[in-house]
N, C-alpha and C positions, 0 to 999 in steps of 0.2 A: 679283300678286294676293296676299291676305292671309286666304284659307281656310283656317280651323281653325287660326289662331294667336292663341289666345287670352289669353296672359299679356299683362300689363300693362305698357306701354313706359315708363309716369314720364315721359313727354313728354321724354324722352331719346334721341338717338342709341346703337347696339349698344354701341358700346366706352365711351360716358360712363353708360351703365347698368351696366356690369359695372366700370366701377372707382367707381362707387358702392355695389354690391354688395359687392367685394370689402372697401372700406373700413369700412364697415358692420359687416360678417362681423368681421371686428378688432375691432373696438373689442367688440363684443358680446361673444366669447370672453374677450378680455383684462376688460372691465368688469362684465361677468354680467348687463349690464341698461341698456337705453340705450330712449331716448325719441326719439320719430321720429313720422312721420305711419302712419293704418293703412295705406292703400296699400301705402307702403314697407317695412310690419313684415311686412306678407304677401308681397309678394316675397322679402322677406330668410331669411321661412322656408323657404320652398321652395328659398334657396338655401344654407343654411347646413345644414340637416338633415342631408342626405346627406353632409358633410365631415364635420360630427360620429359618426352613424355608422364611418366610415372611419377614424377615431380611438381605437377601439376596439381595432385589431387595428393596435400598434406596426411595420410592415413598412416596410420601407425604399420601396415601392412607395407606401405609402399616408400618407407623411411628403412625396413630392414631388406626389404627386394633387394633397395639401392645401396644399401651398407652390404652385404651379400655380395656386389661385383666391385664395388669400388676399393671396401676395404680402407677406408680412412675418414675417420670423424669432420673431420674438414673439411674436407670436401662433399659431405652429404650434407652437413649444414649449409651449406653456400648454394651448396642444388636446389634445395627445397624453400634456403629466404632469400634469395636473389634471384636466382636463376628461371625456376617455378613462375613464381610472379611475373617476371619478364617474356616469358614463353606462352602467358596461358592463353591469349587471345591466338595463336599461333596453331594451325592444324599440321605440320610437321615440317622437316626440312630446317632443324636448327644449326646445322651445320653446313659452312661455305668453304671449302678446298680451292685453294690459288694458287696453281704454280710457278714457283721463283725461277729453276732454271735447272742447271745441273750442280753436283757438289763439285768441288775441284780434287779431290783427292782420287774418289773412285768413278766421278762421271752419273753416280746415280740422282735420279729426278726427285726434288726436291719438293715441298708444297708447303703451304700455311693454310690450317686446317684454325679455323675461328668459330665462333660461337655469330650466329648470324644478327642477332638484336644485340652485341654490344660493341657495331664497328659505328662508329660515330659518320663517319667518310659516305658510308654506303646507304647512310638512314636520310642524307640531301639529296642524293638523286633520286630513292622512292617517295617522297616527301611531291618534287618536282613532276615524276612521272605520273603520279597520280588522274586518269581520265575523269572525267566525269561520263555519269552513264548515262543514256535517254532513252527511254519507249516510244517507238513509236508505233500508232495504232491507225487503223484504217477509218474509223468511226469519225476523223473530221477534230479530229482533238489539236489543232493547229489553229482553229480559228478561238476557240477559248485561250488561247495562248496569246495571241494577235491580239484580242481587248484589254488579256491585264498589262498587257507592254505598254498599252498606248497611254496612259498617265506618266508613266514614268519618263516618255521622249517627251511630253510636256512639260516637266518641270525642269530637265536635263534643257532646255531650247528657253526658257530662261533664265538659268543660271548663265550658260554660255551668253547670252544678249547680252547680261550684267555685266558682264567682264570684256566684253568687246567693248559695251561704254566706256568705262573704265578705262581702258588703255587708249581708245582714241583720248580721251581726256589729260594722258601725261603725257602722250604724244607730243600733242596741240602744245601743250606749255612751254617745254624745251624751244620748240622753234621760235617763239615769240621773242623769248632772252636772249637768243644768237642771233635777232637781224640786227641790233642797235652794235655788234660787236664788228658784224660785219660791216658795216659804214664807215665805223670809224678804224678797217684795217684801210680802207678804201682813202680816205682823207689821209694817212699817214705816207699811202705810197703816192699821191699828189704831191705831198708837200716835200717828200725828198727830189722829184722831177726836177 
């Protein structure tokens, strides 16, 4: 019986699902982004997650875990000196699934299944969204705030003075060299009268 085995077989026997897994899991690490169906992008996360993970923490323990599913030198070396490193600040979720559309042959859903820290595209809009965060407290911590601004709108109020001088100044010049220009358009249309 098959109570409470819920993950998804890919209409595969045990051991041709896990060396499609395994294979998979390669190529993703080594290529940072591979295209596959969604079924299989979602198995693959669930099986690749936890090796990356594991990759974080160089241990000779956690170099044969990851050789144990992967099954290919390559690609454990690129997990643990690229991949690791670029994950570690990362508490999970290294993987982003994007669906393309349907295939055209069978109609089946499609997806791009990436490594999440090395889409260049998607590292400018977190980059951008970035909040800033503020506490605020009941204790009156607004007006300590309010005294160290108030230097700053001072120096700010003249810099800005500086520069409004300044431009009235080039202002001023310009008009002075076009009224003699303007007279003498004025004398030109007299003198054709």
């Amino acid at each position: 019986m098959r109570h409470g085995k819920k993950f998804n077989h890919l209409g595969r026997t045990a051991s041709h699902r896990a060396a499609m897994l395994s294979n998979m899991a390669s190529s993703l690490i080594i290529h940072k982004r591979i295209v596959t169906t969604v079924a299989k992008a979602k198995a693959l996360r669930v099986f690749v997650e936890p090796i990356i993970t594991r990759s974080k923490e160089g241990t000779t323990h956690n170099y044969r875990t990851a050789f144990s599913y992967l099954k290919d030198k390559v690609a454990v070396t690129e997990l643990f000196t690229v991949v690791g490193g670029k994950v570690a600040n990362r508490a999970g979720g290294y993987t982003r699934i994007l669906k393309t559309g349907n295939r055209a042959g069978d109609n089946a859903e499609m997806a791009m299944i990436e490594l999440v820290d090395f889409n260049e595209f998607f590292e400018g809009f977190n980059a951008d969204k970035k909040k800033s965060t503020t506490r605020r407290s009941r204790r009156g911590g607004s007006t300590a705030a309010a005294k160290t601004s108030a230097p700053k709108a001072e120096v700010a109020e003249a810099v800005v003075e500086e520069v409004v001088a300044e431009e009235v100044a080039v202002v001023e010049t310009p008009a002075i060299d076009e009224a003699p220009a303007a007279d003498s358009a004025e004398e030109t249309t007299e003198e054709t009268k």
